[in-house]
C-alpha positions in Angstrom: 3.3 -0.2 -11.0 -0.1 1.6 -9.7 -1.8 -0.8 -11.5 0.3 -4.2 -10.2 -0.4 -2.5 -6.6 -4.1 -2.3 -7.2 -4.7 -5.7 -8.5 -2.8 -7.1 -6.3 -4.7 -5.4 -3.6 -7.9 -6.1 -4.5 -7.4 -9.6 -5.0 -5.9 -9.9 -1.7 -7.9 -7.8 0.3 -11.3 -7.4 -1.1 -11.1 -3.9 -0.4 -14.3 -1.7 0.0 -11.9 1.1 -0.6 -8.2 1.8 -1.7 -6.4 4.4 -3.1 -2.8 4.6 -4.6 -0.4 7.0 -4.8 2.6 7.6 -6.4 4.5 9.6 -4.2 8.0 9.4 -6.3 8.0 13.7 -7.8 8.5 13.8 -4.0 11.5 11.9 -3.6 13.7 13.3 -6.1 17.4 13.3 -4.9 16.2 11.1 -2.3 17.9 7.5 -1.6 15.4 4.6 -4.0 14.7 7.3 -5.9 14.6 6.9 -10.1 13.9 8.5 -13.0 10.6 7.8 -14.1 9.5 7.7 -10.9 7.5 4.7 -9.8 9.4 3.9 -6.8 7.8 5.6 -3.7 3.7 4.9 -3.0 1.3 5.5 -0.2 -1.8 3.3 -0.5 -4.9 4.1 2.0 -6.7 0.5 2.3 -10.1 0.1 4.1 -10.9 -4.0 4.1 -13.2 -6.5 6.6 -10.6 -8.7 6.4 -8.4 -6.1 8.8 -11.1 -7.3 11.8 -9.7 -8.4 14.8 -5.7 -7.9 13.2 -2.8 -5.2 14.4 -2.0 -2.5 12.9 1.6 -4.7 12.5 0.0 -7.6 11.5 -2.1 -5.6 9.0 1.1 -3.8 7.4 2.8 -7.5 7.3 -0.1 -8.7 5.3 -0.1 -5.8 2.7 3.6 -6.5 2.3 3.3 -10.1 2.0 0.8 -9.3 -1.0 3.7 -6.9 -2.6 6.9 -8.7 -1.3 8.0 -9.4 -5.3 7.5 -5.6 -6.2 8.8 -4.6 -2.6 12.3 -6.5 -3.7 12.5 -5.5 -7.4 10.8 -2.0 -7.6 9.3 -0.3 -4.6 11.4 1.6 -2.7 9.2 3.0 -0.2 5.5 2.4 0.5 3.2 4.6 3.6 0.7 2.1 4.4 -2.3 3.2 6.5 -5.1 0.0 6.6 -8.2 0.4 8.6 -11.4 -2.1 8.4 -14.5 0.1 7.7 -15.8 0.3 10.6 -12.8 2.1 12.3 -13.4 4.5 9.3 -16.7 5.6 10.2 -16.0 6.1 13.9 -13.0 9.2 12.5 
């Protein structure tokens, strides 16, 4: 699933940075939660294409990019998305 997050990512975003984690060993017990893990992610995405869009709007687009995994396998996923220059100015 890190993999089908990634691509799907990239191809959407351009990204000139993105990291994904699987956050599921955190979750156990947890509602969404299943063996194997796989089910909860946090992704840190830093694109251009984030210029000029909400924070909302930004979340909405990284979901619209993941809405067939965020039906069928994602249980829960921590967005933060920042365009590069917001980056540098932390």
């Amino acid at each position: 699933m890190m993999e089908t997050i990634d691509d799907k990512l990239r191809a959407g975003l351009s990204p000139k940075n993105l990291v994904v984690v699987d956050d599921s060993h955190q979750h156990v017990g947890h509602a969404g939660h299943r063996e194997g893990g796989e089910s909860h992610f946090s992704v840190i995405v830093v694109s251009e294409k984030f210029a000029g869009i909400t924070r909302v709007n930004r979340q909405r687009m990284v979901h619209e990019l993941l809405k067939d995994e965020l039906v069928s396998t994602i249980h829960a996923l921590q967005i933060k998305a920042n365009t590069p220059d917001e980056v540098a100015s932390e």
